[in-house]
C-alpha angles and dihedrals in degrees: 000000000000131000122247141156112245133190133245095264084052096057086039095056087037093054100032087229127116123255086264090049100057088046095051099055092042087052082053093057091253110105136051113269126234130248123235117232110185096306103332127085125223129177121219109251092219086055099057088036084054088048096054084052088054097052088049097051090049090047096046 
């Protein structure tokens, strides 16, 4: 796969979890952080995709 920057609706749609979720649980350590690019801020797509694989392997 190939490696992107996505927005906030795009991790949201990805992970199923609202924007204060996913703040919350990167303020709790728990979830990638995002990069910051000029004013905007972008995940990496292999980073949320790593993350899901994470979740399933805790919950198997």
């Amino acid at each position: 796969m190939s490696d992107r920057f996505i927005k906030i609706e795009d991790v949201e749609t990805m992970v199923s979890l609202k924007k204060s979720a996913i703040y919350d649980w990167i303020k709790a350590g728990s979830f990638p952080r995002q990069y910051k690019l000029g004013k905007a801020s972008r995940w990496k797509e292999s980073e949320i995709v790593d993350w899901m694989n994470a979740q399933v392997q805790r919950s198997a």
